[in-house]
SERO-4910 file (N, C-alpha, C, O; in steps of 0.05 Angstrom, whole numbers):
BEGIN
 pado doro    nc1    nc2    nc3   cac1   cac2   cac3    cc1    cc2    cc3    oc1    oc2    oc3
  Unk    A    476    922    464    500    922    479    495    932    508    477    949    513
  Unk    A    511    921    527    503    933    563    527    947    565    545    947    549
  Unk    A    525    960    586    552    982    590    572    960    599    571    961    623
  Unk    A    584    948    594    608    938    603    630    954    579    620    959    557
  Unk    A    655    959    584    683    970    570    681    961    546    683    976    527
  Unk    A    677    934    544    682    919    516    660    896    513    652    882    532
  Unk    A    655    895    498    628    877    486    631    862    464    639    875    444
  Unk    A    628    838    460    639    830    428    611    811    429    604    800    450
  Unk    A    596    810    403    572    790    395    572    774    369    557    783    352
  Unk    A    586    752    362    583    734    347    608    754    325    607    763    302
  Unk    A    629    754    348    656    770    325    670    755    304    687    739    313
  Unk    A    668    757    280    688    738    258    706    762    255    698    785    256
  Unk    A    729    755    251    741    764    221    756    735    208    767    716    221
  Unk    A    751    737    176    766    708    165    777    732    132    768    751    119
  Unk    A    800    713    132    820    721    120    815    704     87    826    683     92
  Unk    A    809    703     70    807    677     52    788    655     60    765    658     67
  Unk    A    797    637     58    785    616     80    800    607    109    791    588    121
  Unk    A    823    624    120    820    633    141    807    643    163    810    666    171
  Unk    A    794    628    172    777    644    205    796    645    226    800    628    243
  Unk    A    809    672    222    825    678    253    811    682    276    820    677    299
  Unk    A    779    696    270    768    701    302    740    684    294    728    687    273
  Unk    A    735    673    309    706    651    302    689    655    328    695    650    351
  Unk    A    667    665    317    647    684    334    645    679    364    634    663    379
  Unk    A    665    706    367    667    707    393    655    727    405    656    749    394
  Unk    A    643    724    430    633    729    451    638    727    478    633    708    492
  Unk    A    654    758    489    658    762    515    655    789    517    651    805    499
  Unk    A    656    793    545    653    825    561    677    838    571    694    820    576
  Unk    A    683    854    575    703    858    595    695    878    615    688    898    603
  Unk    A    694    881    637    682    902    661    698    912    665    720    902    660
  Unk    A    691    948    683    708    965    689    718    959    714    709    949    734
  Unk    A    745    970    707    772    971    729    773    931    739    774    920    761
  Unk    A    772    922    705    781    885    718    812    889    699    820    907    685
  Unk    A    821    865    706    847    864    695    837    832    684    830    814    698
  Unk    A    837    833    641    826    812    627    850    802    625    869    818    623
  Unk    A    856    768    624    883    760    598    864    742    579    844    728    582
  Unk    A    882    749    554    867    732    529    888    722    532    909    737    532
  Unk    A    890    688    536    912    665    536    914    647    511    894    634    505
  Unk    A    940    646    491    931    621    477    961    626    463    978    644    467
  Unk    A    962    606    445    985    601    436    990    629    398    973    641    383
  Unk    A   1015    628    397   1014    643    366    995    631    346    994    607    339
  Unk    A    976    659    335    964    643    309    935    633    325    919    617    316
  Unk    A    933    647    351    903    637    351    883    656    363    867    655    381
  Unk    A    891    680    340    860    700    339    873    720    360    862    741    352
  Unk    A    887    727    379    893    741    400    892    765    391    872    779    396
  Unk    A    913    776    375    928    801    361    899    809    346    882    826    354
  Unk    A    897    794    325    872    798    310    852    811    326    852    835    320
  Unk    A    828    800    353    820    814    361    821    837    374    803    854    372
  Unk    A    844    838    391    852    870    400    853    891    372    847    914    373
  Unk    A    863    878    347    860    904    322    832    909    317    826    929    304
  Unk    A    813    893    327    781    898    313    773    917    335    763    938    329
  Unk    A    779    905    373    779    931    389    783    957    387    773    974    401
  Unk    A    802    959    366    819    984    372    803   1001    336    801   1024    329
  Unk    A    795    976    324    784   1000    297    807    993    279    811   1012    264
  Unk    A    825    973    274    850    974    265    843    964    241    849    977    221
  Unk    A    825    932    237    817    916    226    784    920    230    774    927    251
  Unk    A    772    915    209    742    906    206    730    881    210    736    862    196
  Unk    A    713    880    227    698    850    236    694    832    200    699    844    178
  Unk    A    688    812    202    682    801    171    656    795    185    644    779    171
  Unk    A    635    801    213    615    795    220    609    800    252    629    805    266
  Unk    A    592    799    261    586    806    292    592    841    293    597    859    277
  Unk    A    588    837    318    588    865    330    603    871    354    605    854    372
  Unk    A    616    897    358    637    902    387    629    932    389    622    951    374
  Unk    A    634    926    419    622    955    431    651    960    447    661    943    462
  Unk    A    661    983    443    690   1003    472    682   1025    474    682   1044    459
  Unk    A    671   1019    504    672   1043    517    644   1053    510    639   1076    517
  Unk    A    622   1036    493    592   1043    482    601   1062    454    584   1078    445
  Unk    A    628   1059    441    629   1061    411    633   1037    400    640   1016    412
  Unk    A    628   1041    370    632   1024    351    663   1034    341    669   1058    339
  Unk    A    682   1010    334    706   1023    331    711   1022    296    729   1032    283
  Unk    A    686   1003    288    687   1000    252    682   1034    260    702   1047    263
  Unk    A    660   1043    264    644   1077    245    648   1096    271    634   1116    270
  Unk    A    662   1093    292    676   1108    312    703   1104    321    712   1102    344
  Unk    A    720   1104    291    742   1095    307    759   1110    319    777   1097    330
  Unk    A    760   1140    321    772   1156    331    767   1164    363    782   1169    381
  Unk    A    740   1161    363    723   1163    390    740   1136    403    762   1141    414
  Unk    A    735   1119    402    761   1089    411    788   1107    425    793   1117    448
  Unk    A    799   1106    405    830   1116    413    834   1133    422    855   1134    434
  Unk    A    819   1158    422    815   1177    446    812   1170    475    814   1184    495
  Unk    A    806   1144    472    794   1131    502    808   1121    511    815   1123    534
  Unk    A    823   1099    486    838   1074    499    869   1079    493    875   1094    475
  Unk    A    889   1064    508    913   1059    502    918   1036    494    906   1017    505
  Unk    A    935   1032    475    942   1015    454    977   1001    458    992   1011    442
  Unk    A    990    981    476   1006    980    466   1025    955    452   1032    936    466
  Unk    A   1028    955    439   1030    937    404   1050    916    417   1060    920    440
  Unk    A   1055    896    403   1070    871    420   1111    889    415   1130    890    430
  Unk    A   1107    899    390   1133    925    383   1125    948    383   1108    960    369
  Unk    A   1140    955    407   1122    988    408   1144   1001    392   1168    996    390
  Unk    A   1122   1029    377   1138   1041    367   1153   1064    373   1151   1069    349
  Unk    A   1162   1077    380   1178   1097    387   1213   1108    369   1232   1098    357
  Unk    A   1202   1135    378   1231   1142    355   1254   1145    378   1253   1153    401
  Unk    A   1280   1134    360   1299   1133    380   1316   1156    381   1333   1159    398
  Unk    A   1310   1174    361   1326   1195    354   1308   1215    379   1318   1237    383
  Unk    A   1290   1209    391   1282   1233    405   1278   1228    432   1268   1206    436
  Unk    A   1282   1241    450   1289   1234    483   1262   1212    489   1246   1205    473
  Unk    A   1264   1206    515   1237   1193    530   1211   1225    529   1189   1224    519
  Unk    A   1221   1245    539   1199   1261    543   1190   1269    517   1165   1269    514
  Unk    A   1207   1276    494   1197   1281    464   1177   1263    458   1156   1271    447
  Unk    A   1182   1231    465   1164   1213    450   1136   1224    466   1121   1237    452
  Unk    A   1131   1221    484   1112   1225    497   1098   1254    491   1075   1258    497
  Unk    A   1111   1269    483   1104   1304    474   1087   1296    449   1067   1307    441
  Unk    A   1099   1276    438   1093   1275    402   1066   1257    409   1052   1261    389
  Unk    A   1056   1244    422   1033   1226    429   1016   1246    439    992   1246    432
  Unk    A   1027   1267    458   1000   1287    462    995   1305    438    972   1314    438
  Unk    A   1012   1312    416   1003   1332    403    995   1313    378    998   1327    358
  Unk    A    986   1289    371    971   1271    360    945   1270    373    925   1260    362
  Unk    A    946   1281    398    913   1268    411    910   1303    423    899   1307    444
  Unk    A    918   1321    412    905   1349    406    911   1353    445    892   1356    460
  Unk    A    935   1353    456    929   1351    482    947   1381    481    969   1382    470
  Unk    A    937   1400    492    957   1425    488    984   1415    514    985   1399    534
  Unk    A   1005   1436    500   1034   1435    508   1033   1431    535   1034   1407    541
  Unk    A   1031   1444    551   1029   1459    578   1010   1431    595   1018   1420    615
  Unk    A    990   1427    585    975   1402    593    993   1373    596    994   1355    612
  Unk    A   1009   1383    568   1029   1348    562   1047   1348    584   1053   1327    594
  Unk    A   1058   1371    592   1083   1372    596   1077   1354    625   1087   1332    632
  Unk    A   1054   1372    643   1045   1360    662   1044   1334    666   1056   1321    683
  Unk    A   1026   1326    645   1018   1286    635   1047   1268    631   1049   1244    637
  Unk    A   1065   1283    619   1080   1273    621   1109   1269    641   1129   1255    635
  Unk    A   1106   1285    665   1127   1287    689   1105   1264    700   1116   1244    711
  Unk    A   1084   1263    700   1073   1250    720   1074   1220    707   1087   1203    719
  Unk    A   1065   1216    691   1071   1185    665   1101   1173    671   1106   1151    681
  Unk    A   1120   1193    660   1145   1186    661   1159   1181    700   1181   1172    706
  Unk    A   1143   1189    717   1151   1177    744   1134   1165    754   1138   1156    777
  Unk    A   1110   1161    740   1096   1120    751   1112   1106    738   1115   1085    751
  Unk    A   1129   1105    713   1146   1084    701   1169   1089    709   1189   1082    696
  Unk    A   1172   1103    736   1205   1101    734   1228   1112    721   1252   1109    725
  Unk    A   1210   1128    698   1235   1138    684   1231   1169    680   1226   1179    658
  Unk    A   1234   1187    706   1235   1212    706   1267   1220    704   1275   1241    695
  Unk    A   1284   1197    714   1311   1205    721   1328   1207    695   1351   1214    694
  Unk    A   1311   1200    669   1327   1186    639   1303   1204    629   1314   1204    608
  Unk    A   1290   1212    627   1268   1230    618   1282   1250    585   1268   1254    565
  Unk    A   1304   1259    588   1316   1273    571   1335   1262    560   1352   1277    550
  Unk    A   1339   1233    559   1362   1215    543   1350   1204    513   1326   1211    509
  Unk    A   1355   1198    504   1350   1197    485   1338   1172    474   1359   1161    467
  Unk    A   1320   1156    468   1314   1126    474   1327   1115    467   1336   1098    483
  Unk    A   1341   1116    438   1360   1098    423   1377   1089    442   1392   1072    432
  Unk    A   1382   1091    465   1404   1085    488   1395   1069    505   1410   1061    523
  Unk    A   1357   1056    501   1343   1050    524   1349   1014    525   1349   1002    504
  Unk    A   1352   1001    552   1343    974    546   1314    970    540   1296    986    544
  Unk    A   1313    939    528   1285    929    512   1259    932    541   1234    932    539
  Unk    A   1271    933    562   1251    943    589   1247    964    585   1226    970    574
  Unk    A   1263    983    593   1256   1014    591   1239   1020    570   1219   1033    575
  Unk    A   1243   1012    549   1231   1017    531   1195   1007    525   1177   1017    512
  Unk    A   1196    983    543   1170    976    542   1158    992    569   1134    995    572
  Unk    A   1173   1001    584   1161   1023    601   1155   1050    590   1135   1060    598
  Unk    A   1168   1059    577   1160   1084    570   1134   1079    539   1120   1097    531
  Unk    A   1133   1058    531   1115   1049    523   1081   1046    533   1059   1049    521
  Unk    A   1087   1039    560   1065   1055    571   1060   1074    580   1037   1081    576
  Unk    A   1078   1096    597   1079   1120    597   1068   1129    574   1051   1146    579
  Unk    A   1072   1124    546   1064   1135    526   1041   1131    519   1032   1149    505
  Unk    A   1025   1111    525    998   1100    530    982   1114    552    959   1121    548
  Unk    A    991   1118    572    987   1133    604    979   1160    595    959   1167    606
  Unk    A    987   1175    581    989   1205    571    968   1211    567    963   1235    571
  Unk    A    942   1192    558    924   1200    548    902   1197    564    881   1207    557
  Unk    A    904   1182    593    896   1180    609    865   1165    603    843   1173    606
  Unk    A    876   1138    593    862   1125    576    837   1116    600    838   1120    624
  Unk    A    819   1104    588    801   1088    605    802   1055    604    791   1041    621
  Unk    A    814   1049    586    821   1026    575    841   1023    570    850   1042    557
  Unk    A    863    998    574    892    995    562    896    973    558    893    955    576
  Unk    A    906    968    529    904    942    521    940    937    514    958    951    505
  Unk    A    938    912    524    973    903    525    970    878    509    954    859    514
  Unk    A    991    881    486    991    858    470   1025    844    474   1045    859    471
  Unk    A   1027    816    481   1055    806    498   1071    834    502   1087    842    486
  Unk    A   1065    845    524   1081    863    534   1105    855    554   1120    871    564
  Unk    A   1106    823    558   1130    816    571   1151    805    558   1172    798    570
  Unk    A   1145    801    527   1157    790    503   1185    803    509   1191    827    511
  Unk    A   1198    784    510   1238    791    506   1244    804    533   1265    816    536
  Unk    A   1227    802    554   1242    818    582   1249    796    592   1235    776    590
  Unk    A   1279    796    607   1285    776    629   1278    786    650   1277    810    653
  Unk    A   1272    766    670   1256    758    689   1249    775    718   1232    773    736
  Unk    A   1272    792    712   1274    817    739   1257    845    724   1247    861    740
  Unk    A   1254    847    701   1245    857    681   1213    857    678   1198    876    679
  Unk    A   1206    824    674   1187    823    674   1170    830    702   1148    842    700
  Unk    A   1179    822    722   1170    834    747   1161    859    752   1139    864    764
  Unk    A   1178    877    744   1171    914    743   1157    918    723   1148    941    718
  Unk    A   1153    901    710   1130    914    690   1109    900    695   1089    912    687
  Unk    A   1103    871    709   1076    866    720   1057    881    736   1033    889    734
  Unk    A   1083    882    758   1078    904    781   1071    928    768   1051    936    780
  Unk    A   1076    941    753   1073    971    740   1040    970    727   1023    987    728
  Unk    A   1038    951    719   1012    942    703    986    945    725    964    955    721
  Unk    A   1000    929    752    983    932    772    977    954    794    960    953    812
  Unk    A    993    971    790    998    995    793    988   1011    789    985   1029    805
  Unk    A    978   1011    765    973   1032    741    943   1021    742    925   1035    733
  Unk    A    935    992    755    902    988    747    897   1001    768    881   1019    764
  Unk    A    907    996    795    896    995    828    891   1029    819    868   1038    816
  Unk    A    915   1046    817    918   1072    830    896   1080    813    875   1085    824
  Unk    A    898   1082    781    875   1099    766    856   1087    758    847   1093    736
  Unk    A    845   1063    775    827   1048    766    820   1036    727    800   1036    714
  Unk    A    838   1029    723    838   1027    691    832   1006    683    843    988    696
  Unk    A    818    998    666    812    971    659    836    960    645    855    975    641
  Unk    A    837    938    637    867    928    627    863    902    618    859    883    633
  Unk    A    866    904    584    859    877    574    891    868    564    909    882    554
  Unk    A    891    839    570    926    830    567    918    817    554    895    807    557
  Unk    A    936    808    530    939    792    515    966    777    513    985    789    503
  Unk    A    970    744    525    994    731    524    998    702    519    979    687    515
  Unk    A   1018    695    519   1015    662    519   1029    654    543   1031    630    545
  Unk    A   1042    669    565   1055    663    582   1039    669    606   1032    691    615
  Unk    A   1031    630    620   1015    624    633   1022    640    659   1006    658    665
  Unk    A   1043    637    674   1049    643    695   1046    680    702   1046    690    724
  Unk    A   1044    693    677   1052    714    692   1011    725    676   1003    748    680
  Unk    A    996    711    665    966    721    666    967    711    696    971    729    712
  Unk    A    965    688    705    955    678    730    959    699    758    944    702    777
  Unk    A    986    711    752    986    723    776    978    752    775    978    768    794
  Unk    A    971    758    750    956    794    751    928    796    741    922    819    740
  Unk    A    904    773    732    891    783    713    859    772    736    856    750    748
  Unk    A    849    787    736    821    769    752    808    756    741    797    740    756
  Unk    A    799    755    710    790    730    697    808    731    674    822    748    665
  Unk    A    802    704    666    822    696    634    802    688    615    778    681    620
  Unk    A    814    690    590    795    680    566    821    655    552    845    658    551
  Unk    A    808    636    545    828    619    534    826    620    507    802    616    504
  Unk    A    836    622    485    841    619    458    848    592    443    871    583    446
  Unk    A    829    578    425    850    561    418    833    557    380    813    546    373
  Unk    A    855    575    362    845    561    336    823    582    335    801    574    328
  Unk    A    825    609    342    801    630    326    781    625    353    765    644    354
  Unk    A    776    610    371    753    606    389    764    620    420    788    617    426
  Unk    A    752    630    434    742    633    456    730    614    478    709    616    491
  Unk    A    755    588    480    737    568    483    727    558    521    715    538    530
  Unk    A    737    581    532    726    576    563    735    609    564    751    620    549
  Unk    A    717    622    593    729    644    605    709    642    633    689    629    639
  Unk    A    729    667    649    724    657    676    749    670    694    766    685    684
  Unk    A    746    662    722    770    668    740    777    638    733    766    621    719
  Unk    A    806    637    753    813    612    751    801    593    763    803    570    755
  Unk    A    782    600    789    764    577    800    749    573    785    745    549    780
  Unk    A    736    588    773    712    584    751    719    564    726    702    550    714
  Unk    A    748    567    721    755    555    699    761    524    712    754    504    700
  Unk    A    772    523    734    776    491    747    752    479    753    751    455    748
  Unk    A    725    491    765    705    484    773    692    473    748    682    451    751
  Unk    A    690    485    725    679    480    698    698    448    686    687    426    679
  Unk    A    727    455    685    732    429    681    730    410    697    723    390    684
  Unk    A    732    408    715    723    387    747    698    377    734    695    352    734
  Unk    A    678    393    722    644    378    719    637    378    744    619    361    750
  Unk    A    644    391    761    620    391    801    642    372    808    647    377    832
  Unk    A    659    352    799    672    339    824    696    353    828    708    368    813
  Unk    A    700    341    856    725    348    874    741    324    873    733    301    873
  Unk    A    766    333    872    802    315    876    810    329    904    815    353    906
  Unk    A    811    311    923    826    302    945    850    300    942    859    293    920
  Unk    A    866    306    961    895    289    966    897    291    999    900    308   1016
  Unk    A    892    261    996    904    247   1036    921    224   1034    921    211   1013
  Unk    A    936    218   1055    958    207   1068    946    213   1088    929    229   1095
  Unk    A    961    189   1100    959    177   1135    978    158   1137    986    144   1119
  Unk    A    986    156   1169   1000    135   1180    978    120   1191    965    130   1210
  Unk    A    969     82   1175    959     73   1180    972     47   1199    956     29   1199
  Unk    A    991     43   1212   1002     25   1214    984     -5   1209    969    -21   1221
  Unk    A    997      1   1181    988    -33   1173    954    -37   1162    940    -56   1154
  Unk    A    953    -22   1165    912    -21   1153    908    -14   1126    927     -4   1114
  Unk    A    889    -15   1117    891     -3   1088    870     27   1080    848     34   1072
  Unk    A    885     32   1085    881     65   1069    857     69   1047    838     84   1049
  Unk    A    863     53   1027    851     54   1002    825     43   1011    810     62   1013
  Unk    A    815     24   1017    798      6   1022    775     28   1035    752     29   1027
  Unk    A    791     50   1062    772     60   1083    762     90   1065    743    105   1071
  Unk    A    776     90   1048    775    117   1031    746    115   1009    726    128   1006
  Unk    A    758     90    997    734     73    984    708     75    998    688     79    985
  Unk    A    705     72   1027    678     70   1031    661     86   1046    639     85   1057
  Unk    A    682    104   1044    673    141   1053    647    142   1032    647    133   1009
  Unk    A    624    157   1046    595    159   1023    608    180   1012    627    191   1021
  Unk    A    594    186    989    603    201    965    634    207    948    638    226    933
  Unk    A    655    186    956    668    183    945    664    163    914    653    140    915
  Unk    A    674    174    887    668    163    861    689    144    857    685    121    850
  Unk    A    722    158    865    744    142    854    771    148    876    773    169    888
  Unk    A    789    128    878    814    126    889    832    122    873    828    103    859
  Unk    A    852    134    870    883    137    860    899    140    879    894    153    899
  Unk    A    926    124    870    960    133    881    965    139    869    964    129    847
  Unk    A    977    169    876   1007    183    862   1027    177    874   1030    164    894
  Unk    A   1043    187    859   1075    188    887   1072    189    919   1083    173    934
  Unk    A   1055    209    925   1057    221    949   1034    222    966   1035    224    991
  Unk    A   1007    221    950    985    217    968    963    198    948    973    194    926
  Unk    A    939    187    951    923    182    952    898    214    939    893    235    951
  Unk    A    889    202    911    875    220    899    847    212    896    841    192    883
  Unk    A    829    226    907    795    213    919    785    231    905    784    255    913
  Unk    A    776    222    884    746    232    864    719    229    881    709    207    888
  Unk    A    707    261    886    676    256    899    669    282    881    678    300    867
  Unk    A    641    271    893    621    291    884    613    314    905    602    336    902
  Unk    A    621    302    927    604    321    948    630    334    964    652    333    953
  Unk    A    626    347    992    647    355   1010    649    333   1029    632    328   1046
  Unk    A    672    316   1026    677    297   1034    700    294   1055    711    273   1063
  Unk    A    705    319   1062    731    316   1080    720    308   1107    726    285   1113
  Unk    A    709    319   1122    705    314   1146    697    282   1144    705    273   1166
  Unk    A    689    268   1134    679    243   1137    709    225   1136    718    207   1149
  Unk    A    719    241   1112    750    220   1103    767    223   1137    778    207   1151
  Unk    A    762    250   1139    778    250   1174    774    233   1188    790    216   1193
  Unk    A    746    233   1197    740    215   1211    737    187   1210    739    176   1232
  Unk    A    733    169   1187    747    156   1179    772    141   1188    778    119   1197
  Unk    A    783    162   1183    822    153   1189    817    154   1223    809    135   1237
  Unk    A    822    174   1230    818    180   1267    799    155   1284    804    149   1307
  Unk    A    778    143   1268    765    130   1283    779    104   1281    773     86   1296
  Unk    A    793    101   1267    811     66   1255    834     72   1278    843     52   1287
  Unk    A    848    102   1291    865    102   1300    884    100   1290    905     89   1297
  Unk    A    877    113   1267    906    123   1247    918    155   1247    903    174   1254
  Unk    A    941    158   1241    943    185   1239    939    201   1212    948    192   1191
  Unk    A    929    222   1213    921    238   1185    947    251   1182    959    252   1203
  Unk    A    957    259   1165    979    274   1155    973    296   1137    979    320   1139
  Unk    A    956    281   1116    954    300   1102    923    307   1081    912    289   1067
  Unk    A    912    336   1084    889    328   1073    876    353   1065    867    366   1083
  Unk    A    873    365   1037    863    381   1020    854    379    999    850    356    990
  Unk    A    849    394    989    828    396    959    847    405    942    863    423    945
  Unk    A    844    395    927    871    398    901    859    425    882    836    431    876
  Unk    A    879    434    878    870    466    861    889    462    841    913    458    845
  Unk    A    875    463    812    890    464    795    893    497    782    878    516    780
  Unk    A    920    490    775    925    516    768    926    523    739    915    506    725
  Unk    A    935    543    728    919    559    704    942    541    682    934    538    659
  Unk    A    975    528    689    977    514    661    967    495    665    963    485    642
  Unk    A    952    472    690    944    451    678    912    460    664    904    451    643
  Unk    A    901    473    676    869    487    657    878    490    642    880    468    631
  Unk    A    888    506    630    901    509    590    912    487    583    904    483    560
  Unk    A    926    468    590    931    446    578    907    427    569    906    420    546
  Unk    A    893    420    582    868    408    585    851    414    578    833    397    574
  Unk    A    845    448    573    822    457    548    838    448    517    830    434    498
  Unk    A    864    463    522    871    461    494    877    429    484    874    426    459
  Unk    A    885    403    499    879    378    490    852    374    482    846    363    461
  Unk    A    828    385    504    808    379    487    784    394    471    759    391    475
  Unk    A    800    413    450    794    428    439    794    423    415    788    441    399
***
C-alpha cells in the first residue's frame, strides 16, 4: 500500500452469487474532494461500509489512513467521519447533547467537547438552535448537524453517503458550500458518494463512476472526456459564408476526420489542434467566423456514455 488516505486492491465483497463490489481499485489523496457516481444498487454504499470496517471484503485489500479497517477497525473511526445516507441522531436531545454523546463515544473528555462542539456547531450554522431540541429540526438542519457531529472528531477523512438526499435546492446549496468549507478551511479529505450528477461536478476534483459492482472509469472530468474522446477533438464553428459552402472548406482543413450539422453549428471531428487552420480557412474565402470552440463535455453526458457502454 502507498500513503495515499484510501487504497483499495482487487476489492470484492459478493453476497450469494451477488457481486456488489467487483475488484476494485482506486486511491484517494489527501485534502482531494472524491465522488463515487452511479446509480442505486451499484456497489456505492457497500464500499464506503468496507472503508469504514462496517462490512468485510469477500477478497482484495483496503488501506485508511495506512490501517486495515477488517483487523483495525477502531483505529478507522477514530480518524474518519462517517455520515450515513440517514443520519442518526436522537430527537429527544438538543443539537449540542447529540454532539456531547459522539464525544463521550470517542473518549473525548467534557471540557474538550464542549469546545469541539461551539466551534462544529458554528461552521454549520447552528450555534443559534444549539440548545433546541432536534426533534423540531428541518431534514437540512439536520443533515447539518450531522456533520457537525462528524466534525467533532476532527476527522482526517469524511465520508458522505447521498448527503443531499431529500434537500430542496436552496438546501442543497448550504450544504455543498459547507462541504467545501469544511475541505478548504481544515484541509480534510472528503469522499462523496452520489447519483446526482450536477452537484459531484461542481464540488469534487476527481470522480469515480460506478456501474454494476465496477469502477468503470476515474479521473477529473477532463480526464474522463479526454479518455472517452480516444485523443480526438469535437469542434463547433459557424460562419457567415455568403453563399459558399462551409462544409466542403471544413472538410479540407488537414487533420480534420469528420463533419456534422447540428441545429446550430457545424461539428468537426480531428485528431489534431485544428483551430487556427479552420480560422483561416473561413477568413481567407472572406467569410465571417462567428463562431468557434472545442466542445467540452460535461460530467452527465460522460456518465451517460460510460454507463451505455458498460
Amino acid at each position: 500500500m502507498s500513503n495515499a488516505v484510501v487504497e483499495t486492491q482487487g476489492l470484492v465483497k459478493q453476497y450469494g452469487d451477488n457481486v456488489a463490489v467487483d475488484h476494485l481499485d482506486f486511491h484517494l489523496d489527501e485534502g482531494e474532494i472524491f465522488g463515487i457516481l452511479g446509480p442505486n444498487g451499484a456497489g456505492k454504499t457497500t464500499t464506503l461500509l468496507m472503508l469504514m470496517g462496517l462490512t468485510e471484503p469477500t477478497d482484495g485489500t483496503v488501506s485508511v489512513l495506512g490501517f486495515d479497517p477488517v483487523h483495525e477497525p477502531i483505529e478507522v473511526k477514530r480518524r474518519v467521519g462517517y455520515l450515513p445516507e440517514h443520519v442518526a441522531l436522537y430527537d429527544d436531545l438538543s443539537a449540542r447533547e447529540n454532539i456531547y454523546y459522539t464525544a463521550d463515544l470517542n473518549a473525548i473528555p467534557r471540557k474538550e467537547a464542549k469546545v469541539r462542539a461551539d466551534w462544529a456547531l458554528e461552521r454549520v450554522g447552528l450555534q443559534e438552535v444549539a440548545d433546541k431540541k432536534v426533534g423540531s429540526f428541518s431534514h437540512g438542519m439536520r443533515q447539518r448537524l450531522g456533520i457537525a457531529d462528524v466534525l467533532v472528531k476532527k476527522p482526517q477523512l469524511v465520508i458522505l453517503d447521498e448527503p443531499t438526499l431529500g434537500l430542496d435546492p436552496e438546501a442543497v446549496n448550504q450544504l455543498l458550500d459547507l462541504i467545501l468549507e469544511m475541505q478548504r478551511a481544515e484541509n480534510i479529505t472528503v469522499l462523496l458518494s452520489s447519483h446526482q450528477l450536477q452537484q459531484v461536478q461542481r464540488i469534487c476534483h476527481r470522480v469515480g463512476i460506478f456501474v454494476k459492482g465496477k469502477m468503470i472509469a476515474h479521473g477529473t472530468i477532463a480526464e474522463l472526456a479526454e479518455q472517452l474522446a480516444g485523443g480526438k477533438r469535437t469542434l463547433e464553428v459557424s460562419a457567415q459564408t455568403r453563399g459558399g459552402n462551409l462544409e466542403d472548406a471544413l472538410r479540407g482543413v488537414s487533420g480534420v476526420l469528420d463533419v456534422e450539422r447540428n441545429a446550430a453549428h457545424y461539428l468537426v471531428h480531428a485528431t489534431a489542434e485544428v483551430r487556427p487552420a479552420i480560422a483561416r480557412a473561413i477568413v481567407e474565402r472572406g467569410w465571417e467566423l462567428l463562431h468557434l470552440r472545442e466542445r467540452d463535455y460535461g460530467l452527465e453526458e460522460i456518465y451517460l456514455r460510460y454507463f451505455q457502454n458498460s
